[in-house]
Backbone as a chain_set.jsonl record, in Angstrom:
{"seq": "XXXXXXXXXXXXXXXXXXXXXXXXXXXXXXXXXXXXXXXXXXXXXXXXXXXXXXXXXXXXXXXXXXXXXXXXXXXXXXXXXXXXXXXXXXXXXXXXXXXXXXXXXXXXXXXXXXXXXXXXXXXXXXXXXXXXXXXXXXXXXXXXXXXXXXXXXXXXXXXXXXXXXXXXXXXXXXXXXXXXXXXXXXXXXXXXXXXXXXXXXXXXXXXXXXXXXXXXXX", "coords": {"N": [[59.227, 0.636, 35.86], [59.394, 0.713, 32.37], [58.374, 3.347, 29.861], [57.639, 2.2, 26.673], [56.043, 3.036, 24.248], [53.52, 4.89, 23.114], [50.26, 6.202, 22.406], [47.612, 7.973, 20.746], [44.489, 6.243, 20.699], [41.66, 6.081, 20.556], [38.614, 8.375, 21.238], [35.815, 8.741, 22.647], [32.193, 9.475, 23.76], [30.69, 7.38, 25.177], [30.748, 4.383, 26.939], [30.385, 2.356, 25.39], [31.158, 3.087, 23.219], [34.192, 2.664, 23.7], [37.534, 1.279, 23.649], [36.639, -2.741, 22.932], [38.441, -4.27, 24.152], [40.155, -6.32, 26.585], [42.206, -4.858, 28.026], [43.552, -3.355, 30.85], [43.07, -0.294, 32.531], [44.257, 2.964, 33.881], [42.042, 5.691, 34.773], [42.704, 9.183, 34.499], [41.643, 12.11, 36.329], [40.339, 15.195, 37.268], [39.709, 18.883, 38.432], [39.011, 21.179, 36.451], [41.451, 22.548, 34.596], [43.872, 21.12, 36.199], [45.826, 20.202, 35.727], [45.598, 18.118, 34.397], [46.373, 16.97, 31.331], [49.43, 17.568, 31.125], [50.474, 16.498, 33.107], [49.903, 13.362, 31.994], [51.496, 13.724, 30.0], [53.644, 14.193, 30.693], [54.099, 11.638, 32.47], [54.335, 9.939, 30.444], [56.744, 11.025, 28.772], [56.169, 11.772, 26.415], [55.803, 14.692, 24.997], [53.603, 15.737, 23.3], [51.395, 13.897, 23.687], [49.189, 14.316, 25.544], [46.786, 16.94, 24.507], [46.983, 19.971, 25.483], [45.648, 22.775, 27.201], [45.456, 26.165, 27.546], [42.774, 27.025, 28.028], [40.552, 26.055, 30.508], [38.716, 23.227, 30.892], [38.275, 21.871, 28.38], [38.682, 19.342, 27.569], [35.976, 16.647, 26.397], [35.122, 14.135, 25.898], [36.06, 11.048, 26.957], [38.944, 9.373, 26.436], [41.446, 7.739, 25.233], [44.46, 5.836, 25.644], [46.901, 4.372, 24.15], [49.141, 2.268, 25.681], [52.543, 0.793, 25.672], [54.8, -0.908, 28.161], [58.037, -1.67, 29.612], [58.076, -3.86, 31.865], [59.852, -3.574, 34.918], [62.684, -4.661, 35.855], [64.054, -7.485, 37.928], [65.419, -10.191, 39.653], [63.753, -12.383, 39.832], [62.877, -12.038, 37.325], [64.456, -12.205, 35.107], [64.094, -11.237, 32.315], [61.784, -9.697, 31.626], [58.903, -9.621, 29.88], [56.962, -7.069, 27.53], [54.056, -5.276, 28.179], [50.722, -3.797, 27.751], [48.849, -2.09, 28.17], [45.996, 0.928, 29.324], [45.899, 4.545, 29.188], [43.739, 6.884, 30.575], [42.007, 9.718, 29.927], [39.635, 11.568, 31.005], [37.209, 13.796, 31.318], [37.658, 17.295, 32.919], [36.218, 18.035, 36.147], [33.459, 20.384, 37.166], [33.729, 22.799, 35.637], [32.544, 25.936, 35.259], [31.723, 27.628, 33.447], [30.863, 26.171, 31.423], [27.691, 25.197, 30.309], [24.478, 23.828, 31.875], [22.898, 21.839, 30.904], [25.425, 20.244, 29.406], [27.07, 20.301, 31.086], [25.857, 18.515, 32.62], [25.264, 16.263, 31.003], [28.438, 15.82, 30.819], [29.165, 14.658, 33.198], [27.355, 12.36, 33.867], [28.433, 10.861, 32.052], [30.749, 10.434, 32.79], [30.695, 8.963, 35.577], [29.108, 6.753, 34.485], [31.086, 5.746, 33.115], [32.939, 5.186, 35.352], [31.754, 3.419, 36.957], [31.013, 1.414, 35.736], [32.607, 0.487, 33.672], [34.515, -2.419, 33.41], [37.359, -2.531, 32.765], [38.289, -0.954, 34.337], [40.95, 0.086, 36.145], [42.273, 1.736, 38.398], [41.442, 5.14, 39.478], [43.581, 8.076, 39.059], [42.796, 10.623, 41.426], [43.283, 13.504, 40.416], [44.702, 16.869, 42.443], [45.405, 20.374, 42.978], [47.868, 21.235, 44.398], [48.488, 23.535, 45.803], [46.266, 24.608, 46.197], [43.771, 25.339, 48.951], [41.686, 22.399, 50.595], [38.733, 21.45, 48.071], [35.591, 21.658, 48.379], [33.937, 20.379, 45.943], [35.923, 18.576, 44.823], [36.135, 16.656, 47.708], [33.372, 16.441, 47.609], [33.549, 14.146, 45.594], [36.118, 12.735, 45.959], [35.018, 11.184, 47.985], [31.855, 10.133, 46.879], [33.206, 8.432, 45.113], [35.239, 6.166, 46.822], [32.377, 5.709, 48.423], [31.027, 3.976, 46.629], [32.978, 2.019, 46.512], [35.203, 2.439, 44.659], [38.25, 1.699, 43.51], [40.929, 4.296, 43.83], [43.344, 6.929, 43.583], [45.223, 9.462, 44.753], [46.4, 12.792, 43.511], [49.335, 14.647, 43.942], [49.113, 18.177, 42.11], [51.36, 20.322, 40.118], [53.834, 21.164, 42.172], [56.162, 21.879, 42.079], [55.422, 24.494, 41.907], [55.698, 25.327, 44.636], [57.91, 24.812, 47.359], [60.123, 22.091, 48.141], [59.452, 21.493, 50.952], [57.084, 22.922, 51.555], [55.494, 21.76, 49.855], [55.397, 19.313, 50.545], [54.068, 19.643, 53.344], [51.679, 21.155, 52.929], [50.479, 18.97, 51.17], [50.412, 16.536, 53.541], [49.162, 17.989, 55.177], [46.501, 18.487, 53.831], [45.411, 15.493, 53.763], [45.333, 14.811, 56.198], [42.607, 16.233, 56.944], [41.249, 14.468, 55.365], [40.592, 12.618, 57.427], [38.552, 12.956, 58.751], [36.333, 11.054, 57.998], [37.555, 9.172, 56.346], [38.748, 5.709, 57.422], [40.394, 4.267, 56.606], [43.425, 5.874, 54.288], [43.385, 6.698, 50.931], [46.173, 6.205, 48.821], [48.576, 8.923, 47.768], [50.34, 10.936, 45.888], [52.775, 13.187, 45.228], [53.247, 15.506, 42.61], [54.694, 16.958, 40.205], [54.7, 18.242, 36.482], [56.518, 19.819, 35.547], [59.087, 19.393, 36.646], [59.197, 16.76, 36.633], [58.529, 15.218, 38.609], [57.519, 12.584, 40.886], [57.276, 10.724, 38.807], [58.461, 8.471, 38.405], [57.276, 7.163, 41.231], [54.392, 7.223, 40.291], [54.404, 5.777, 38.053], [55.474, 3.215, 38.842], [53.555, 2.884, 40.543], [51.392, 2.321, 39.113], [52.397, 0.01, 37.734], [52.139, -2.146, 39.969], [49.826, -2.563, 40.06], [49.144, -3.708, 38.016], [50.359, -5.886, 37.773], [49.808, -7.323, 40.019], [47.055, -8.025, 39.209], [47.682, -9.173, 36.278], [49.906, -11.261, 36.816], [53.456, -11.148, 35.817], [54.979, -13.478, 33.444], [57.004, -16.546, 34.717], [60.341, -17.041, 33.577]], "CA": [[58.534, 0.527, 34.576], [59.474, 2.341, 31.262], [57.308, 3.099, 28.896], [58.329, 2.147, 25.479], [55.472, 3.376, 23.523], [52.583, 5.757, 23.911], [49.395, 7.157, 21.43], [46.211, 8.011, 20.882], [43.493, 5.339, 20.376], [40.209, 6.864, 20.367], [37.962, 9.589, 21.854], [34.405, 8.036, 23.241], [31.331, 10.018, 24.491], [29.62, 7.112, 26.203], [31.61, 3.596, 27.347], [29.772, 1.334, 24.28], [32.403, 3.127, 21.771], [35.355, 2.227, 24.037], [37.79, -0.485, 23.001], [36.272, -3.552, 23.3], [39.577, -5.401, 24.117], [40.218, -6.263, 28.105], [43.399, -4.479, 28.885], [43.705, -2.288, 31.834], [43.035, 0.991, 32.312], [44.021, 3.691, 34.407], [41.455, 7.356, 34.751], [42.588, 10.492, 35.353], [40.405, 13.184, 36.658], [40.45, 16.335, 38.298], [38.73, 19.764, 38.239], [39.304, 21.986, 35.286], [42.972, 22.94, 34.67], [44.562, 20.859, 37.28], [47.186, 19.781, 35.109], [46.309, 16.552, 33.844], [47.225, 16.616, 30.391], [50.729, 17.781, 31.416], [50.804, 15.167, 34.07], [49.732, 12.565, 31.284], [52.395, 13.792, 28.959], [54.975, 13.996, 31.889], [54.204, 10.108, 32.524], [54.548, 9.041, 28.93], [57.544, 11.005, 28.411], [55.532, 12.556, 25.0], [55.267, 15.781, 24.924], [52.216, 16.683, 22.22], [50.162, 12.983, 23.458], [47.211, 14.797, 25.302], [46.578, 17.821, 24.304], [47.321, 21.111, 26.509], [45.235, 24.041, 26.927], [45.624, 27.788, 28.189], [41.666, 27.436, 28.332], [40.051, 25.043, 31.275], [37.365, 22.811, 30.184], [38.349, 21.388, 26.939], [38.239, 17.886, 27.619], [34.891, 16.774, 26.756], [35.426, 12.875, 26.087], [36.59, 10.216, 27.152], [39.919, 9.714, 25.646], [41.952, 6.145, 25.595], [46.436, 6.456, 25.222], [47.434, 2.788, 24.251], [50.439, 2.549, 26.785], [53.317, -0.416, 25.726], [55.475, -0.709, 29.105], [58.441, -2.835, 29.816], [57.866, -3.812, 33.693], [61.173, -3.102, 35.837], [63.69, -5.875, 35.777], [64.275, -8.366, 38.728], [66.066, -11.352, 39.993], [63.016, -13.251, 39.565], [62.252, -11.848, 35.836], [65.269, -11.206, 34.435], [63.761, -11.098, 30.793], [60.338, -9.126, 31.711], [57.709, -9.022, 28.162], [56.348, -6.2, 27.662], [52.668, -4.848, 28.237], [50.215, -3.092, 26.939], [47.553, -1.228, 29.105], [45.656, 2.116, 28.539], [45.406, 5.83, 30.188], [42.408, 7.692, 30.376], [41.702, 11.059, 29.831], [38.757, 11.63, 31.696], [37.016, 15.587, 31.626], [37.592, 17.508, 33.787], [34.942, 18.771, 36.541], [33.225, 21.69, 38.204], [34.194, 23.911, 34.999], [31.675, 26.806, 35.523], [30.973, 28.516, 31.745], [29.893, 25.287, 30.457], [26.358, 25.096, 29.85], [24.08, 23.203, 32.602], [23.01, 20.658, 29.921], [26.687, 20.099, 29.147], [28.166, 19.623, 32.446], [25.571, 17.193, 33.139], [25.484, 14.989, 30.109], [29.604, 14.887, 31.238], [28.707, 14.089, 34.796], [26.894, 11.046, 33.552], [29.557, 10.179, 31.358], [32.261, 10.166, 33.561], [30.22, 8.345, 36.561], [28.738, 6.037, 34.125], [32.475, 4.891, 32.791], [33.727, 4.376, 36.414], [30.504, 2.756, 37.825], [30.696, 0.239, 34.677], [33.784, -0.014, 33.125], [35.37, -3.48, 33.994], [38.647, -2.687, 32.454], [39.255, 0.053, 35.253], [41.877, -0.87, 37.346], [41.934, 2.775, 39.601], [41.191, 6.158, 39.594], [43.972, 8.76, 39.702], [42.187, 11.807, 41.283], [44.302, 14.981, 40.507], [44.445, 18.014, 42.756], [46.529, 21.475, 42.658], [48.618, 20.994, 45.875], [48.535, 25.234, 45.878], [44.92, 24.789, 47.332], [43.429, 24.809, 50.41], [40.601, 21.489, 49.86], [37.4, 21.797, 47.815], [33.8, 20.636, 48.914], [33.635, 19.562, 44.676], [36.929, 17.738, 44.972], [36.26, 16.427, 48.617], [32.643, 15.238, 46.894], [33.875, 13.22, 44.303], [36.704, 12.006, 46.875], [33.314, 10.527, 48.724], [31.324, 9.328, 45.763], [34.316, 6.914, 44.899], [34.57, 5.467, 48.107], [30.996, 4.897, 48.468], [30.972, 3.124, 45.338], [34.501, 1.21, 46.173], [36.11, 2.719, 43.347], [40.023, 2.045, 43.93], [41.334, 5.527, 43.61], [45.015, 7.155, 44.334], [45.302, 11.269, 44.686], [47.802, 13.213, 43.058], [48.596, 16.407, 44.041], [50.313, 18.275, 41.145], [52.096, 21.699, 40.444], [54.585, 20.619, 43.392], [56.921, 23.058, 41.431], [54.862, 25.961, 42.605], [55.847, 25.296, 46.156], [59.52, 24.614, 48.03], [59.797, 20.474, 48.677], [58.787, 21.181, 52.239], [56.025, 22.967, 51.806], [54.525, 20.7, 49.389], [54.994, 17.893, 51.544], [53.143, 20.235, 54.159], [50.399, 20.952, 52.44], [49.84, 17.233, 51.228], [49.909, 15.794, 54.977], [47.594, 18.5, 55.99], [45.413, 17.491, 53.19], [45.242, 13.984, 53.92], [44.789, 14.823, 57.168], [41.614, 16.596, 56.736], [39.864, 13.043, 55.308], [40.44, 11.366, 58.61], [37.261, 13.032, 60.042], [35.442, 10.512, 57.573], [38.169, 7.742, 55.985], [39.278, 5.167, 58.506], [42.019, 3.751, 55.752], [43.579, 7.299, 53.684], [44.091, 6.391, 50.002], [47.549, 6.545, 48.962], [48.63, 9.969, 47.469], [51.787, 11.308, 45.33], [53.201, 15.173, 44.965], [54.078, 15.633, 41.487], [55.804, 18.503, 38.855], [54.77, 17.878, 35.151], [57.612, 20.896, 34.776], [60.254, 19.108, 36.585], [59.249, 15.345, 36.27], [58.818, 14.826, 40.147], [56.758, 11.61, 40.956], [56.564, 10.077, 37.897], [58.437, 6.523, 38.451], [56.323, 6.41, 42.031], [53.1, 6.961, 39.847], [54.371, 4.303, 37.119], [55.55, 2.115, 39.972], [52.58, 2.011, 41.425], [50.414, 1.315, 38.078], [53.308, -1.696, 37.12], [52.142, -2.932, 40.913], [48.382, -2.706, 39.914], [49.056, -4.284, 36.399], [51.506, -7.648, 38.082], [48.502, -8.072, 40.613], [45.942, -8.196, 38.443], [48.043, -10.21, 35.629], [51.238, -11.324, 37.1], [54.506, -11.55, 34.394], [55.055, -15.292, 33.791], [58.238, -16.549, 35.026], [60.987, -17.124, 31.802]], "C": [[59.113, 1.525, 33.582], [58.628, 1.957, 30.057], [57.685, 3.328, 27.609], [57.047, 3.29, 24.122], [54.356, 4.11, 23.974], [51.518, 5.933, 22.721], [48.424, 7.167, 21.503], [45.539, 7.09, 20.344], [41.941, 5.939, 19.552], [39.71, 7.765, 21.672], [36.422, 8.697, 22.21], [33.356, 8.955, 23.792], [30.734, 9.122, 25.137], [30.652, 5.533, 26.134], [31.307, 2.428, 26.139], [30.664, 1.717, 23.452], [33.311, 2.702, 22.358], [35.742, 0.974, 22.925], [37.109, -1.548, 23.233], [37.606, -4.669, 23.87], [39.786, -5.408, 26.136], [41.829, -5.727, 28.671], [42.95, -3.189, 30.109], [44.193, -1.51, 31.947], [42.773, 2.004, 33.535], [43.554, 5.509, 34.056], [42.381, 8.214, 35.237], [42.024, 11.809, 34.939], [40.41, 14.123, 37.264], [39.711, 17.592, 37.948], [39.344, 20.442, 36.832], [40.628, 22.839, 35.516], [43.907, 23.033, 35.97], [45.511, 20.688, 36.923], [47.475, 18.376, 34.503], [46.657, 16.38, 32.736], [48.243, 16.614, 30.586], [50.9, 16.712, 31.837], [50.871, 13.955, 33.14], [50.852, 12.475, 30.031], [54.241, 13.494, 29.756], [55.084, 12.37, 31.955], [54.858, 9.321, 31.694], [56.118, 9.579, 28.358], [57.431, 11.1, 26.788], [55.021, 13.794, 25.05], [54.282, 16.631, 24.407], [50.804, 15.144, 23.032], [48.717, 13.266, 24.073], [47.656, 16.292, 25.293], [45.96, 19.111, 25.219], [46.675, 21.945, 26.225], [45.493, 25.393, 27.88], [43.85, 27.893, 28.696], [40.955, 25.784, 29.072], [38.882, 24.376, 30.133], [37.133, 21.777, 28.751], [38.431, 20.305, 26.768], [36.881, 17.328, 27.6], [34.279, 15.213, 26.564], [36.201, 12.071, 26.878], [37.548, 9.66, 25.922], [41.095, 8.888, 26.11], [43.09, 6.323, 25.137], [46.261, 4.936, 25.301], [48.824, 2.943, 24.794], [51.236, 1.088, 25.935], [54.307, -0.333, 27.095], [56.295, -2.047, 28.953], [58.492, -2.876, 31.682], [59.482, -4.037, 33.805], [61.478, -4.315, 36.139], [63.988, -6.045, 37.192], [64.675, -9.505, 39.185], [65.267, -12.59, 39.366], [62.454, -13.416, 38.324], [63.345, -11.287, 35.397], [65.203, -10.574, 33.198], [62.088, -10.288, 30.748], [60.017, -9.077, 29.927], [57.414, -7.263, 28.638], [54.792, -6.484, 27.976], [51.944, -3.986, 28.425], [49.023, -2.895, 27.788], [46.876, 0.665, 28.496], [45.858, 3.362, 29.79], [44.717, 6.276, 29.904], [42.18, 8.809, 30.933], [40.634, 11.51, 30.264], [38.442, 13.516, 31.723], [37.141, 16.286, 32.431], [35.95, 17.903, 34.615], [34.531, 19.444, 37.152], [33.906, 23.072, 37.104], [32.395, 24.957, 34.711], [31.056, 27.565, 34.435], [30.397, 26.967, 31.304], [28.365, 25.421, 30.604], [25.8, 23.762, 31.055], [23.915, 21.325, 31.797], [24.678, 19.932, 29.912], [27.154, 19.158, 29.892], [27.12, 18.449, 33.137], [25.538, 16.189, 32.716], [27.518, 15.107, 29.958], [29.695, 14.241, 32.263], [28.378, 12.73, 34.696], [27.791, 10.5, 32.929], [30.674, 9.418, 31.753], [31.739, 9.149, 34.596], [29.772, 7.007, 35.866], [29.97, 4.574, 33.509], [33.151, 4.625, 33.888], [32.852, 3.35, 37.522], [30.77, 1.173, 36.932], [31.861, -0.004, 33.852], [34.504, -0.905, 33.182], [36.839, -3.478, 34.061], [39.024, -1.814, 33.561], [39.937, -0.282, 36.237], [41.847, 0.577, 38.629], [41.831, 4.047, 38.245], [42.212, 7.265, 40.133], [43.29, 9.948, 39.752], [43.503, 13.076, 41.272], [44.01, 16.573, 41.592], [45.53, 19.247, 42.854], [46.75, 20.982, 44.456], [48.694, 22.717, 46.438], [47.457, 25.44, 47.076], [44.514, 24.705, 48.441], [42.163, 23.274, 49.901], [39.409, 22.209, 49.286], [36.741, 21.236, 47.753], [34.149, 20.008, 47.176], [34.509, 18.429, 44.712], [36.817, 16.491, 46.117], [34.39, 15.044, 48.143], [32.903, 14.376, 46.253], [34.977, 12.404, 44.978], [35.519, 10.611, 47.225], [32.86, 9.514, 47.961], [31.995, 8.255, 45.609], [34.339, 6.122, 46.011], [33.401, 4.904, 48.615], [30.755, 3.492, 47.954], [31.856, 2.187, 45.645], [34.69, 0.976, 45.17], [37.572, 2.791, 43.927], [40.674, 3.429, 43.435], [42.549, 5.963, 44.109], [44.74, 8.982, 44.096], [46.774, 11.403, 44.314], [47.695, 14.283, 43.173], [49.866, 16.762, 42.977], [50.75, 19.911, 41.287], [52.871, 21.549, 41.891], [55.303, 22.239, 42.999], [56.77, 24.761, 41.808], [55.215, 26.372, 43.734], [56.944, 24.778, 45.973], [58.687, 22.883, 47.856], [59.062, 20.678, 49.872], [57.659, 21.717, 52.067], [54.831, 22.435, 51.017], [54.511, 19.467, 50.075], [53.625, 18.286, 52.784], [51.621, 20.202, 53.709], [49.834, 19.817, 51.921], [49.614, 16.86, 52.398], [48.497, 16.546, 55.29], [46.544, 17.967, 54.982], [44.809, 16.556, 52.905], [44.636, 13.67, 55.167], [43.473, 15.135, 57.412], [40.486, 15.303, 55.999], [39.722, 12.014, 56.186], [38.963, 11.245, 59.015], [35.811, 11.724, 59.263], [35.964, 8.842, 57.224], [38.87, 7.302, 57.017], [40.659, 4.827, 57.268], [42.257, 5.024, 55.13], [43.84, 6.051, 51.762], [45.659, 6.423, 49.517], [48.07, 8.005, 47.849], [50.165, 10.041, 46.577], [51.947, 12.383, 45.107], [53.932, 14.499, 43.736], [54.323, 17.272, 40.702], [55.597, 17.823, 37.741], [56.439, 18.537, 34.735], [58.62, 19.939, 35.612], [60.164, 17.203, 36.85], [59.045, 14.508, 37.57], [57.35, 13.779, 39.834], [56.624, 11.02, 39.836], [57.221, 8.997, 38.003], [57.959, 6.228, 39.783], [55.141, 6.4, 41.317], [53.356, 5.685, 38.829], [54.483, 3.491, 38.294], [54.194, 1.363, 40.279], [51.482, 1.189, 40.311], [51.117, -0.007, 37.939], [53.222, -2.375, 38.804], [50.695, -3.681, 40.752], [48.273, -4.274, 39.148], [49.68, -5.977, 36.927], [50.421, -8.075, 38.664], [47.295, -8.924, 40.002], [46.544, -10.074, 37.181], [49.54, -10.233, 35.592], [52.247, -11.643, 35.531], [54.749, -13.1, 34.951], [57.038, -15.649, 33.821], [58.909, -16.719, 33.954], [61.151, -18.499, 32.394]], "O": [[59.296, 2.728, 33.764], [58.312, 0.901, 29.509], [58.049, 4.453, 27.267], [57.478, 4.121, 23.323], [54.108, 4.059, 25.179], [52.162, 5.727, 21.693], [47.922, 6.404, 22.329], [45.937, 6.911, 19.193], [41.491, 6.087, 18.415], [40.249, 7.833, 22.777], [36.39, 7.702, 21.484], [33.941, 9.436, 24.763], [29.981, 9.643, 25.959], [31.401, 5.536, 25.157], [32.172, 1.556, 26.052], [31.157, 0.812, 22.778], [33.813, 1.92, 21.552], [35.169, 0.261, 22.101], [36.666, -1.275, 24.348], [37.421, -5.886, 23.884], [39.5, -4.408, 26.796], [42.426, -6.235, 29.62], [42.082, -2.324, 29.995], [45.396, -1.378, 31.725], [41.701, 2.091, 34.134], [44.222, 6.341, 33.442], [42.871, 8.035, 36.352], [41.925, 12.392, 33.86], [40.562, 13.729, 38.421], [38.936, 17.399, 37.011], [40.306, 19.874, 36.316], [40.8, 23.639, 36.436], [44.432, 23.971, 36.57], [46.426, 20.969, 37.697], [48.487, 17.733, 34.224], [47.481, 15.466, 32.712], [48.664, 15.494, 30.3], [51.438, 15.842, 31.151], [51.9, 13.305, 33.329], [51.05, 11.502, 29.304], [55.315, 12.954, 29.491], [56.103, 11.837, 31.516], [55.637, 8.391, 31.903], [56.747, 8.82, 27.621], [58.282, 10.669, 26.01], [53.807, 13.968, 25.146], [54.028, 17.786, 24.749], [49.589, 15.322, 22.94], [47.616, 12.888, 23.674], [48.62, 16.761, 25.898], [44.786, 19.228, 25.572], [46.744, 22.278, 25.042], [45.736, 25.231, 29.075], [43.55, 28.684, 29.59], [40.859, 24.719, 28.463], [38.41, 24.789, 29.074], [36.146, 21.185, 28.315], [38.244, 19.993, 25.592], [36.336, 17.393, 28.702], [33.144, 14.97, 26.973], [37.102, 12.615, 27.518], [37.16, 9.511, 24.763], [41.704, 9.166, 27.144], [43.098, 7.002, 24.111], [45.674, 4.333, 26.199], [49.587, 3.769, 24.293], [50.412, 0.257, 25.553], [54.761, 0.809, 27.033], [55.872, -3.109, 28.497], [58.89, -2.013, 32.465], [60.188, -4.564, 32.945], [60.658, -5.07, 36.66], [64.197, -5.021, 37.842], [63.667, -10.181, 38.981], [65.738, -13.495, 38.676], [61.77, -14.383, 37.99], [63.416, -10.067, 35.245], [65.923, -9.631, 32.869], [61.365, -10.423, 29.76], [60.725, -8.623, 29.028], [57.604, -6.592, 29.653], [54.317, -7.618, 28.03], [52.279, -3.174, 29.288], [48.269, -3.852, 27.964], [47.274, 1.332, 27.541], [45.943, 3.142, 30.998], [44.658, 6.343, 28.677], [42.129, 9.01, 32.146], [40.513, 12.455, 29.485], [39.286, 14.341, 32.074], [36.373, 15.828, 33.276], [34.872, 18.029, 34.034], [35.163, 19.443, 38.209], [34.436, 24.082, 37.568], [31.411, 24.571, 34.082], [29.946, 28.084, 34.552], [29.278, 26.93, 30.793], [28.183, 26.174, 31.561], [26.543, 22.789, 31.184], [24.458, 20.24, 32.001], [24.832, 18.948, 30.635], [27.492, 17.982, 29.761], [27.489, 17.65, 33.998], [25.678, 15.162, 33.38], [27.995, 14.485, 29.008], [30.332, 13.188, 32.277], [29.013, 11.904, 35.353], [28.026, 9.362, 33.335], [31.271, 8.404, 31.39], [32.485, 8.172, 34.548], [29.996, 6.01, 36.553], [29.908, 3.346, 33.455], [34.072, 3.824, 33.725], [33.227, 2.758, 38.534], [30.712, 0.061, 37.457], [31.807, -1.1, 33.293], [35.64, -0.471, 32.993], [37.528, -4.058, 34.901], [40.224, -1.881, 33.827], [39.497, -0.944, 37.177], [41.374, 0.32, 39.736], [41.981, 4.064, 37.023], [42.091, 7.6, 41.311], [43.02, 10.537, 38.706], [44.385, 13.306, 42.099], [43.03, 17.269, 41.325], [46.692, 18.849, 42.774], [45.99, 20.559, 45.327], [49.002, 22.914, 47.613], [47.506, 25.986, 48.178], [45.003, 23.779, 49.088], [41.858, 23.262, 48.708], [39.017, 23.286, 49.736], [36.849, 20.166, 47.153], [34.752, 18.937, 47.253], [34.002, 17.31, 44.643], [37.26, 15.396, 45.77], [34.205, 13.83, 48.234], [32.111, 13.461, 46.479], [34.916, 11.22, 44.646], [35.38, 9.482, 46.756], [33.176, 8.331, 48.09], [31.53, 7.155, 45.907], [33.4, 5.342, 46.173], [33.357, 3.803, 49.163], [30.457, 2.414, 48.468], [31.619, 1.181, 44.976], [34.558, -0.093, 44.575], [38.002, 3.7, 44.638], [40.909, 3.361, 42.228], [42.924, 5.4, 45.137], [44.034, 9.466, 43.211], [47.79, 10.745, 44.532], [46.753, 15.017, 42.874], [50.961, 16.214, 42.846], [50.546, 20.6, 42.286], [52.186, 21.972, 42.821], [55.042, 23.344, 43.474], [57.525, 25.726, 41.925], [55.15, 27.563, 44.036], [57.279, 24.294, 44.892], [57.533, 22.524, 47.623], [57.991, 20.077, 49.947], [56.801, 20.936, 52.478], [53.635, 22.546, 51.287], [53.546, 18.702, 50.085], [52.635, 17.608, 53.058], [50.7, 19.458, 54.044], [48.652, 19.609, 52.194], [48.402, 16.754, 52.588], [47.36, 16.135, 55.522], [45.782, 17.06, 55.319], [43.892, 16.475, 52.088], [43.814, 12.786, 55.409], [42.938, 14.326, 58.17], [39.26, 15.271, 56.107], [39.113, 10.951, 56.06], [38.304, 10.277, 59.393], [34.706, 11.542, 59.774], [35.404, 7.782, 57.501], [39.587, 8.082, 57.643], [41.782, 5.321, 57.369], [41.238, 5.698, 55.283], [44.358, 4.938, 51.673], [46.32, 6.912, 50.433], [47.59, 7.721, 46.752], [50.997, 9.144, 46.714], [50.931, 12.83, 44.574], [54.725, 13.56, 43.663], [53.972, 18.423, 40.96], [56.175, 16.737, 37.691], [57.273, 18.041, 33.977], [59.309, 19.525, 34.68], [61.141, 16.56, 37.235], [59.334, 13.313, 37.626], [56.458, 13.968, 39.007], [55.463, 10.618, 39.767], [56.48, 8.101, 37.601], [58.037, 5.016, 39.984], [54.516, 5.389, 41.637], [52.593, 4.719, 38.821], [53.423, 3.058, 38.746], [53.807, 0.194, 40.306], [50.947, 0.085, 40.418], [50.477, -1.055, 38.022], [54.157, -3.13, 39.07], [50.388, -4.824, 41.091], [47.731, -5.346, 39.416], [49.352, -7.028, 36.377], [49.856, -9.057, 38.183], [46.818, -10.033, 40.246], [46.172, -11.247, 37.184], [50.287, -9.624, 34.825], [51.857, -12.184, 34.496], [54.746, -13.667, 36.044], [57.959, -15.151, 33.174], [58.17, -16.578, 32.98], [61.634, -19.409, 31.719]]}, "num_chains": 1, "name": "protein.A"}
């Protein structure tokens, strides 16, 4: 997949302002300064499109990137169209100065846009690959699953760590949801700073996006 075009749409506090239009849309979510703007800017290959902070927390909408993509050329499509799907900026959660009020009218927000959202095609959850797991992270793992919310993990800051021992620490961390998931979701190690994983994370959205609404033959 490459992605021809990228920008901001709109900002939403509750899923009634969203677009009303049916394209598909992938979340991402993770605790407070995991790295997903980076990651989101790393994808798009735009460096200012979500907006980076030095201070956790600052995501406090819901927050829609109109994506244009041309899907990855093939025998069977030699002339692929383009298409036009969204990313979603999702707040982070478990940021600790916010205000009780706050963090719960985002709680609802965020649960209420992946409980009800039709357009959502998955859920990438973000986690620092640095970490050992966390019960908040490991909840919200859960929750989705319950629900059968399609979800993919990403562990990011790879960069922080050698290749091997980010591979390490991913297995073991995958390993650790056996004692509950019989299937594992499927996972990716990424680097906003050096660009690692980002055509397996497009890949896998331009696998989502053909499923859903296959390209028509030429």
């Amino acid at each position: 997949m490459e992605i021809k075009k990228s920008e901001f749409k709109i900002s939403s506090a509750k899923i009634s302002q969203c677009p009303k239009d049916n394209l598909m849309e992938f979340a991402f979510i993770g605790r407070s300064n995991v790295g997903k703007s980076s990651l989101i800017n790393m994808l798009c290959n735009h460096k200012n499109l979500a907006k980076t902070s030095a201070t956790p927390g600052k995501t406090l909408l819901i927050n829609h990137f109109l994506i244009e993509s041309k899907p990855s050329t093939n025998t069977q499509r030699p002339t692929p169209t383009t298409q036009q799907w969204y990313i979603i900026d999702l707040p982070g959660y478990g940021f600790a100065k916010r205000s009780k009020k706050v963090q719960d009218d985002i709680e609802n927000m965020i649960s209420t846009y992946i409980l009800q959202r039709e357009q959502l095609a998955n859920v990438f959850l973000l986690i620092d690959i640095r970490h050992d797991p966390q019960k908040i992270d490991r909840e919200f793992m859960d929750w989705l699953g319950e629900n059968g919310v399609p979800f993919s993990i990403v562990f990011t800051k790879a960069d922080k760590l050698g290749p091997v021992k980010a591979r390490q620490n991913a297995e073991k961390y995958m390993k650790t949801l056996l004692d509950v998931w019989e299937e594992l979701p499927p996972y990716f190690i990424t680097s906003s700073e050096k660009k690692q994983g980002r055509d397996e994370v497009l890949d896998y959205i331009e696998e989502i996006l053909n499923q859903t609404h296959p390209q028509p033959l030429p």
